[in-house]
SEDODREN-144199 format. One record per residue: x, z, y of N, C-alpha, C in turn; residue in one letter. Coordinates in Angstrom, 1 decimal. Example, Ala and Ser with C-alpha at 12.3 -4.5 7.8 and 13.67 -1.06 7.14 Angstrom:
BEGIN
<<13.2; 7.8; -5.7>; <12.3; 7.8; -4.5>; <13.2; 7.8; -3.3>; "A">
<<12.8; 7.1; -2.2>; <13.7; 7.1; -1.1>; <12.9; 7.9; 0.0>; "S">
This chain:
BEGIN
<<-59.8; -93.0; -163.4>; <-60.2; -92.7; -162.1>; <-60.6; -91.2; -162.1>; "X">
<<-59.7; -90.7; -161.6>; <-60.2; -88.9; -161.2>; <-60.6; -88.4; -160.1>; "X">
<<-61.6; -87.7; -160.0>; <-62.2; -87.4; -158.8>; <-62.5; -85.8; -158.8>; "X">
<<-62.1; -85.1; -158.0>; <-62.6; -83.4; -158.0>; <-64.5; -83.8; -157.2>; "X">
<<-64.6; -82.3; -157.2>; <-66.0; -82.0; -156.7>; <-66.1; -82.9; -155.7>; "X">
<<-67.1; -83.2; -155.4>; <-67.2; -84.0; -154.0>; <-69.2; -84.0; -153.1>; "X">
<<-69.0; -83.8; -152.7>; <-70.2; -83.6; -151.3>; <-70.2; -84.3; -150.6>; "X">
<<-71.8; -85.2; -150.6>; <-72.2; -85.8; -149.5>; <-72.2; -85.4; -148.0>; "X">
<<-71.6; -85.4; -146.8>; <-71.7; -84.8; -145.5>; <-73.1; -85.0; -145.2>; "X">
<<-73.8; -84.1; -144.1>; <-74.7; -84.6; -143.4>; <-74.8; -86.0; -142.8>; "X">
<<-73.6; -86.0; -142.1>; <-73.5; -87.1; -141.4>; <-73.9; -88.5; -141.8>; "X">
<<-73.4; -88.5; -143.7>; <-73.6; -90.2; -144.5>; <-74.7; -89.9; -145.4>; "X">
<<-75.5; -89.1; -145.3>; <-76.4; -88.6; -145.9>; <-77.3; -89.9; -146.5>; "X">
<<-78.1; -90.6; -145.2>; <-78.3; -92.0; -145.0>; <-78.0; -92.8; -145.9>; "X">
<<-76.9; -93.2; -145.6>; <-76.1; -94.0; -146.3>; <-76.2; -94.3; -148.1>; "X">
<<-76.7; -93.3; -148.9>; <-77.2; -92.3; -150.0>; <-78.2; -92.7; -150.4>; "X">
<<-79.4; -92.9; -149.2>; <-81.0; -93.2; -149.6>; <-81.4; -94.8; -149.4>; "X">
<<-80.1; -95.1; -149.3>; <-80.5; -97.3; -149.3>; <-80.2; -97.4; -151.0>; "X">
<<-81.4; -98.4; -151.3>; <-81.3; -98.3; -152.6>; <-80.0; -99.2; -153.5>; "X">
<<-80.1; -99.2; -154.4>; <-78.8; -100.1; -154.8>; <-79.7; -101.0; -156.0>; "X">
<<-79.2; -102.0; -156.1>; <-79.8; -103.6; -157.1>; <-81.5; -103.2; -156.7>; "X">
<<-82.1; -104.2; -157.7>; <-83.4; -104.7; -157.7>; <-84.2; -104.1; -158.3>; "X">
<<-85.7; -103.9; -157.9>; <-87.1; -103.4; -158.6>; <-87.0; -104.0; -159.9>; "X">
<<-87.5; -103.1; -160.7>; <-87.6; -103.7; -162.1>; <-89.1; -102.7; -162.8>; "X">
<<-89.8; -103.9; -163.2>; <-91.1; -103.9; -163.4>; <-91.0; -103.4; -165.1>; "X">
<<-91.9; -102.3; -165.8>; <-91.8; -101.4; -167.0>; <-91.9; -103.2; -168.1>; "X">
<<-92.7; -104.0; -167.7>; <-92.3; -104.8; -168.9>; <-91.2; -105.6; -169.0>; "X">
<<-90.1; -105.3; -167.7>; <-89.1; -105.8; -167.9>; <-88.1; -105.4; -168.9>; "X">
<<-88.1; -104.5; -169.0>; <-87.3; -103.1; -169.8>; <-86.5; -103.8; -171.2>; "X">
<<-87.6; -104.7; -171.8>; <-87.5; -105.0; -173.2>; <-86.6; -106.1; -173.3>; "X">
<<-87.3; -106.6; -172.0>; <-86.2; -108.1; -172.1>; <-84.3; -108.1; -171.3>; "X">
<<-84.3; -106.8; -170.2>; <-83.3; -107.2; -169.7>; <-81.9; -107.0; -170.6>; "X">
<<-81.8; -106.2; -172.0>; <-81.0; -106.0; -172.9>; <-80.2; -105.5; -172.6>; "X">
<<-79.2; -104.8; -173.6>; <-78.3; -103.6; -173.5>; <-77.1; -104.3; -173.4>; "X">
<<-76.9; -105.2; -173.7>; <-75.0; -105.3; -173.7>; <-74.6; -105.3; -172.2>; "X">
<<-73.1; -104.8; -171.9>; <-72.3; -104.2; -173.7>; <-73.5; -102.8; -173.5>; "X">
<<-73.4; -102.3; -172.4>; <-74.5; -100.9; -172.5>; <-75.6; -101.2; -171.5>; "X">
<<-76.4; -100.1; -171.9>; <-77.4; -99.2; -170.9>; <-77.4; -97.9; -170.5>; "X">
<<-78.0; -97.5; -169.2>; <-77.7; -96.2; -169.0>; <-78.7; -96.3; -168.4>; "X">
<<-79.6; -94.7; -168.4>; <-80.7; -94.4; -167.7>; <-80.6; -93.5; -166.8>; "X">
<<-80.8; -93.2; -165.6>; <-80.6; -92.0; -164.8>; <-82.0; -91.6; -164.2>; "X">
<<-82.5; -90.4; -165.1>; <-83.9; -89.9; -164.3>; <-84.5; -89.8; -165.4>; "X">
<<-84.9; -88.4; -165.4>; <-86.5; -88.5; -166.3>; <-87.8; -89.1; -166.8>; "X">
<<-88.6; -89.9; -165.6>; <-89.3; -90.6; -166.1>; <-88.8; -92.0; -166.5>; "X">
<<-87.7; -92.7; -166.0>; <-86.8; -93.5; -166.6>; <-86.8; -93.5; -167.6>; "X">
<<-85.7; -92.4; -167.9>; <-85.3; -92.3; -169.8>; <-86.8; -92.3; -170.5>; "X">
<<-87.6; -91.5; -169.6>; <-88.5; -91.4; -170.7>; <-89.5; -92.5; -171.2>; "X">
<<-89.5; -93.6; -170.1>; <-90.0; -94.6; -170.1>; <-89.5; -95.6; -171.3>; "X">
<<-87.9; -96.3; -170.8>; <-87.4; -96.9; -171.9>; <-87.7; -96.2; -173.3>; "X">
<<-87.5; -95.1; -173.4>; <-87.6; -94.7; -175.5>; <-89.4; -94.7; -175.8>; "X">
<<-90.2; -94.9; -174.9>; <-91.6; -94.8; -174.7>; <-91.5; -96.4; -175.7>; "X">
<<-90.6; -97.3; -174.9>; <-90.8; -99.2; -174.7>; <-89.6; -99.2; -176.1>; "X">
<<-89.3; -98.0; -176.9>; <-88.8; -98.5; -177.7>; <-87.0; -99.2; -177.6>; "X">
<<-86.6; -98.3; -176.6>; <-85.1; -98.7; -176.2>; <-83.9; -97.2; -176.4>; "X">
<<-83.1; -97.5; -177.2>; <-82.5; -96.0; -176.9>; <-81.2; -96.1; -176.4>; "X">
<<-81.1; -95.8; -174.9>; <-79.7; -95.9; -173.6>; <-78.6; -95.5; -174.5>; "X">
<<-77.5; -96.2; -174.4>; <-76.4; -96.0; -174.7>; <-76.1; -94.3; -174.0>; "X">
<<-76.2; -93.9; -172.8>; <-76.6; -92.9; -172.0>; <-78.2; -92.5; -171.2>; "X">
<<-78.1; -91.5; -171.4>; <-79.4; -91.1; -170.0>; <-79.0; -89.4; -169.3>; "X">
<<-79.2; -89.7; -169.0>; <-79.1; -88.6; -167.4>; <-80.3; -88.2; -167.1>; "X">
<<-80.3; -86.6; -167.7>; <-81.8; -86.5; -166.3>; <-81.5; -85.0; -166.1>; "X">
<<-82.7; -84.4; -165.3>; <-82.3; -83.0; -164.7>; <-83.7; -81.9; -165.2>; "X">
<<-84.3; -82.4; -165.8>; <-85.6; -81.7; -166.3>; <-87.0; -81.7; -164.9>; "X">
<<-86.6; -82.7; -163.8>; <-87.3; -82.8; -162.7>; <-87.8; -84.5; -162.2>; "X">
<<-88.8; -84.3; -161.7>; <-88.8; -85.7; -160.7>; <-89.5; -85.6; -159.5>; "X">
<<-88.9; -85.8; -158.4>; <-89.8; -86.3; -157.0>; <-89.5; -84.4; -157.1>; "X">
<<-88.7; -83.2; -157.0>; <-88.8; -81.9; -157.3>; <-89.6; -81.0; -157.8>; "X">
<<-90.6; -81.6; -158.6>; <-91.2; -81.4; -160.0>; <-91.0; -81.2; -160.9>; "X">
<<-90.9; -79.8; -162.0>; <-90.5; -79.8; -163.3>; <-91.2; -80.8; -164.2>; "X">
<<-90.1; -81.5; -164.6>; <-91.2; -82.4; -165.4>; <-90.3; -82.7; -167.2>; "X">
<<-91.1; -82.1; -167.8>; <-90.7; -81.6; -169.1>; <-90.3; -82.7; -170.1>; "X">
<<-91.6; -83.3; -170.1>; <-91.8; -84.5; -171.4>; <-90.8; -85.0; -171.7>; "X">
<<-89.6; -85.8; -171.4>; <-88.3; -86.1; -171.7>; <-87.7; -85.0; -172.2>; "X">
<<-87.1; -83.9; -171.3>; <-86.8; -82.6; -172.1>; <-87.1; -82.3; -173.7>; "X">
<<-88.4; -82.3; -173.5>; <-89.6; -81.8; -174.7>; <-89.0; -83.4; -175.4>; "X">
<<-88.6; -84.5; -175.6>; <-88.5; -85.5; -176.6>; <-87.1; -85.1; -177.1>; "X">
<<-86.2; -85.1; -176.3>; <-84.8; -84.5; -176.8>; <-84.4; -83.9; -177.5>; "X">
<<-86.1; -82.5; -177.6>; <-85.8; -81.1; -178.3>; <-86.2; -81.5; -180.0>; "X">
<<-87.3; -82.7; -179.8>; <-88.1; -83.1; -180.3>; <-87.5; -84.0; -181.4>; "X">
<<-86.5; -84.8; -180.9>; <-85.7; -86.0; -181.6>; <-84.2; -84.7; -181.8>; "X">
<<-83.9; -84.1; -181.8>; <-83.0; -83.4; -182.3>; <-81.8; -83.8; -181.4>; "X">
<<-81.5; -84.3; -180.5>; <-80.4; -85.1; -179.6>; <-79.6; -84.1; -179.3>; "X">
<<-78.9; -84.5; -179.1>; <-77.7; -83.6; -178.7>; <-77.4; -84.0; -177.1>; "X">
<<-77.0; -82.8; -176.2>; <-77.0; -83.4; -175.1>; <-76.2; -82.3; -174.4>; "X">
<<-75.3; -82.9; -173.6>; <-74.2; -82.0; -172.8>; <-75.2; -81.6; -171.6>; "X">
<<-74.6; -80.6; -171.3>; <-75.4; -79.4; -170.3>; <-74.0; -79.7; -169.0>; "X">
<<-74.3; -80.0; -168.1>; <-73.3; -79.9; -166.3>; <-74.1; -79.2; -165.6>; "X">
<<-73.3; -79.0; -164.7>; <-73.6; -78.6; -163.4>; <-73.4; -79.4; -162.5>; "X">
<<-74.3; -80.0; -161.5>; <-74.3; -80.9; -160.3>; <-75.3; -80.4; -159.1>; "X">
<<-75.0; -79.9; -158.3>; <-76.1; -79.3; -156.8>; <-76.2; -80.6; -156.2>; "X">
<<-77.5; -80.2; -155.6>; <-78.0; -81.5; -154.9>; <-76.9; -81.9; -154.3>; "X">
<<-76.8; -82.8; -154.1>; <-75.6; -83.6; -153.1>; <-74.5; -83.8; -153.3>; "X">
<<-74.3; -82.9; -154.4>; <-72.6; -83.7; -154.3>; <-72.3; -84.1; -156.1>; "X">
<<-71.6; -84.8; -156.3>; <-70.9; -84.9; -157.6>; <-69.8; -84.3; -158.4>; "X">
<<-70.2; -83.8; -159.4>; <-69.1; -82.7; -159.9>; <-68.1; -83.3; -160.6>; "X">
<<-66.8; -83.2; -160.9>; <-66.2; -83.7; -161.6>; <-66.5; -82.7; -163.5>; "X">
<<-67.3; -82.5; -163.3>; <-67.9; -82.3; -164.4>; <-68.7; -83.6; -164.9>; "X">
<<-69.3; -83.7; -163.9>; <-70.4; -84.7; -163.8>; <-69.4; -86.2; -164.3>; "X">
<<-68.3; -86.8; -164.2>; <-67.8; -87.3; -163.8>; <-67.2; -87.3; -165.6>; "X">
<<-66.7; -86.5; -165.9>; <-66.5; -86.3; -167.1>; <-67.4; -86.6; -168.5>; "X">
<<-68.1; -86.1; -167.8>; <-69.6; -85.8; -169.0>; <-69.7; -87.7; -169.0>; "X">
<<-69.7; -88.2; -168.1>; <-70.1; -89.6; -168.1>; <-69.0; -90.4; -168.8>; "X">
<<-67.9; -90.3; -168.2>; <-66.8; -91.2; -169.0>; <-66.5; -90.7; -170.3>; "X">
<<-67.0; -89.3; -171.1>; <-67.1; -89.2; -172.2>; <-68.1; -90.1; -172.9>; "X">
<<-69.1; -89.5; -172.1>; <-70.5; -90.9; -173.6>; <-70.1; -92.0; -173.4>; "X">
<<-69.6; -93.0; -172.3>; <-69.4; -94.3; -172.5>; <-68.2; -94.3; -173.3>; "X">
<<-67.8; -93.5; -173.7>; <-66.5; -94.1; -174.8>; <-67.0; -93.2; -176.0>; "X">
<<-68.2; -92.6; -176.0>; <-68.4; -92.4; -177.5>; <-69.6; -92.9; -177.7>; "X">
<<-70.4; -92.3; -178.7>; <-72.2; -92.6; -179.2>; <-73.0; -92.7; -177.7>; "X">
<<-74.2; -92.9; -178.6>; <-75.4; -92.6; -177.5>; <-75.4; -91.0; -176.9>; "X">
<<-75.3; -90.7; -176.2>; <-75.1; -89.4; -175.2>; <-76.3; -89.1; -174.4>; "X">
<<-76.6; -88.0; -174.3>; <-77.6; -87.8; -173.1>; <-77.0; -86.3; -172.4>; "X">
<<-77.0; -86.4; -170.9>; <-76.3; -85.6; -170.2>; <-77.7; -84.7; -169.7>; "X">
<<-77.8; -83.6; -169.8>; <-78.3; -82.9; -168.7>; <-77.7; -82.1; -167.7>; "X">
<<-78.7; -82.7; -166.4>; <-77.9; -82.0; -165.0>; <-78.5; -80.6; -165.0>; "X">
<<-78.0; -79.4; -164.6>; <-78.3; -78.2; -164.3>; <-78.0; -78.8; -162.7>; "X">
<<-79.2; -78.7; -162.3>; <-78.9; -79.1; -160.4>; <-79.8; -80.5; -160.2>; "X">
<<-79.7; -81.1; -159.8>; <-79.5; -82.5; -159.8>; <-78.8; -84.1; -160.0>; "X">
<<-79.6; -85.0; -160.8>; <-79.1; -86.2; -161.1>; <-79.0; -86.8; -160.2>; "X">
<<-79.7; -86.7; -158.9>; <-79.7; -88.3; -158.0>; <-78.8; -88.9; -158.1>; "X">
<<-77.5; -88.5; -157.6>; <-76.0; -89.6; -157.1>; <-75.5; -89.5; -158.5>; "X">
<<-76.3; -89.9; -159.8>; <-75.2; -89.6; -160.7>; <-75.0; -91.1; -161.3>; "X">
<<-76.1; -91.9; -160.5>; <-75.7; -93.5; -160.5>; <-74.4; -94.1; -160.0>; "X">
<<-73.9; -93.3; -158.3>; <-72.5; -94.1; -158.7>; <-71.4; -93.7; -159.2>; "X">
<<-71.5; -92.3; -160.2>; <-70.0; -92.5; -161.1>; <-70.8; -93.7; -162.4>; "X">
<<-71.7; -93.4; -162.4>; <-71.8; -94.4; -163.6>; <-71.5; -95.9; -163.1>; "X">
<<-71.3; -96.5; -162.0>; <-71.8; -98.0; -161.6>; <-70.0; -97.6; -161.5>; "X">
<<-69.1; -96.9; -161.3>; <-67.8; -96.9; -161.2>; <-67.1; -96.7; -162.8>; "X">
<<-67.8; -96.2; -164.1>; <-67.3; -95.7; -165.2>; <-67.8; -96.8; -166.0>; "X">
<<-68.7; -97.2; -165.7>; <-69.1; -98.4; -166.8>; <-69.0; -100.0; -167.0>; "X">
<<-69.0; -99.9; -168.3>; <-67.8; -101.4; -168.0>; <-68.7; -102.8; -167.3>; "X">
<<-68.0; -103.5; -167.4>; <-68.8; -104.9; -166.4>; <-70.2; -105.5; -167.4>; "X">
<<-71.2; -105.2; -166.4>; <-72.2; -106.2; -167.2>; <-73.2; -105.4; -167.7>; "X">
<<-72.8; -104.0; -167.7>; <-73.7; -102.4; -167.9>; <-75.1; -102.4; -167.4>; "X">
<<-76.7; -102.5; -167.9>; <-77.3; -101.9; -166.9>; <-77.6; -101.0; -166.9>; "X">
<<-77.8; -99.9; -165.5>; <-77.6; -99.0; -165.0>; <-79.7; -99.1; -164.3>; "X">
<<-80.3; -98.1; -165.0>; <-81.8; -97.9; -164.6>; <-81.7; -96.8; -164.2>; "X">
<<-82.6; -96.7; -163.0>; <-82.7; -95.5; -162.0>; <-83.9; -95.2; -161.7>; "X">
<<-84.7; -94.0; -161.4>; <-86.1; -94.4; -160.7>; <-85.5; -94.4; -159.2>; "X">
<<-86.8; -94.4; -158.4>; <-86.7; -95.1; -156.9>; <-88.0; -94.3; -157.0>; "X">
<<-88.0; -93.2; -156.4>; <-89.1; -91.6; -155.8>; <-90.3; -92.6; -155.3>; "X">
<<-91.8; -92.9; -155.5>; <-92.6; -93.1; -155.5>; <-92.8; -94.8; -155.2>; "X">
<<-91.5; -95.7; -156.1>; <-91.8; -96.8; -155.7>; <-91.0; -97.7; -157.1>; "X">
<<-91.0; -96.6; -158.1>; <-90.8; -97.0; -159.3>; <-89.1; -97.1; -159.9>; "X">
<<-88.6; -98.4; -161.0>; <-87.4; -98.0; -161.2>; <-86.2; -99.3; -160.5>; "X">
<<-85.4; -99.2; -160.3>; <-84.2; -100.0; -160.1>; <-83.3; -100.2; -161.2>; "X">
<<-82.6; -101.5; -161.3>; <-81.8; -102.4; -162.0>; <-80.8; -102.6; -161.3>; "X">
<<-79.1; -102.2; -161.8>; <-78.4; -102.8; -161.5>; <-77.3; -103.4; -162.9>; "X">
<<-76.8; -104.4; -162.5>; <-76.1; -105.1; -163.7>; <-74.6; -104.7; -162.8>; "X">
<<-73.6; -104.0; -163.5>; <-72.3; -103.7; -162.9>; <-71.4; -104.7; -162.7>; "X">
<<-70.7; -105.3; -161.2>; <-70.0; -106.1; -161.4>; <-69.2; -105.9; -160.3>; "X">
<<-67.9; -106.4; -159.9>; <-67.3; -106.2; -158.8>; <-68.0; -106.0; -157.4>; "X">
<<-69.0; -106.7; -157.1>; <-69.6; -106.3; -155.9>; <-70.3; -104.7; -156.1>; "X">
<<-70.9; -104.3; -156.7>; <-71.6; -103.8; -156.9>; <-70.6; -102.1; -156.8>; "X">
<<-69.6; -102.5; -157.8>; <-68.2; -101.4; -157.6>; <-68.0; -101.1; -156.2>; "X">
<<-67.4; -102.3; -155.6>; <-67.1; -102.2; -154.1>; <-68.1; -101.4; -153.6>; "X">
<<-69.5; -101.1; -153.8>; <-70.2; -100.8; -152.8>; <-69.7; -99.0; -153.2>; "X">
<<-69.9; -98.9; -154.4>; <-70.4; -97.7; -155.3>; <-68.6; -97.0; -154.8>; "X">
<<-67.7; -97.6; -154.6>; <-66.3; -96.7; -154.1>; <-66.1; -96.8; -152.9>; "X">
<<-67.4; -97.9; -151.8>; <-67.4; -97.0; -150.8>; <-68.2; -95.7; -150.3>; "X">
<<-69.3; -95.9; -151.5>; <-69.9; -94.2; -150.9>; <-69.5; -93.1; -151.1>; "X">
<<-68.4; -93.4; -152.4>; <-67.4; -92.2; -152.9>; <-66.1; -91.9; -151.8>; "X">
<<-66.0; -93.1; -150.8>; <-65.6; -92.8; -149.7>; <-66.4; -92.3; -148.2>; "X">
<<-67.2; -91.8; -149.0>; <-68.3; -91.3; -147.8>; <-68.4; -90.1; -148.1>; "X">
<<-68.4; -89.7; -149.2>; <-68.0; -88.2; -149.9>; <-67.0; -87.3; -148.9>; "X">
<<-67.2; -86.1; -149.2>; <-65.6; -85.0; -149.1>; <-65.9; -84.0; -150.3>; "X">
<<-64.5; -83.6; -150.4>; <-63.9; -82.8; -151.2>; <-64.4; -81.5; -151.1>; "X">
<<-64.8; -80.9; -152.1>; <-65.3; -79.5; -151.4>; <-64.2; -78.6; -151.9>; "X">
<<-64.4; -77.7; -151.2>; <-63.2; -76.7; -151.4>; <-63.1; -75.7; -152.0>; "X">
């Protein structure tokens, strides 16, 4: 699946801010299990799960939350020696960098991506790149984290907002 740069319009902007799967409460973490993977998208996410003793097949973060520098994950990364690919993603749109970096770690090791820009939308190339059955943890900006388990419905939704997208030029 190849995708160039792509940008949310004003117009579907909306569309963007409906959340995707279910609330998932920090003692759930332990029990919902990795197979075949896990992926974390967001700072206090990732930083939560390896807090609870879980290390994501992937995590995604941007060194920010709620537009907050927020370090502590950063500072564990620097801290655990991790290795971690550096992109570029601007608010709003998805880079095929972005895009890359992702279908790379799911077909190698544990990976951690950092966004130069923003992580938000970096949930649906993942809910599109990861195989069936993946969970996919997200925070949700002052109302905690989200759970999705990848499955055909879930795709359908995630390649229609990538049809909500344009191309930037």
């Amino acid at each position: 699946m190849r995708y160039g740069d792509r940008k949310v319009p004003e117009k579907n902007r909306a569309l963007f801010k409906e959340p995707l799967g279910r609330d998932l409460r920090e003692e759930e973490l332990t029990v919902i299990g990795k197979t075949p993977k896990m992926i974390t998208v967001g700072d206090v996410v990732s930083l939560t799960a390896v807090e609870q003793g879980l290390i994501p097949d992937l995590s995604i973060y941007d060194g920010h939350t709620e537009r907050k520098e927020m370090t502590e994950f950063a500072a564990l990364v620097i801290d655990k020696g991790w290795k971690e690919k550096v992109v570029k993603n601007a608010a709003g749109t998805l880079t095929s960098e972005l895009f890359d970096a992702i279908e790379n770690a799911l077909k190698g090791k544990e990976e951690i991506i950092r966004v130069v820009g923003e992580e938000d939308l970096a949930v649906v190339p993942c809910i599109l790149l990861a195989p069936e059955g993946t969970r996919i943890i997200y925070g949700w900006p002052g109302k905690g984290m989200k759970l999705i388990v990848t499955d055909e419905q879930i795709r359908k939704k995630a390649q229609y907002l990538m049809e909500m997208t344009e191309e930037l030029e």
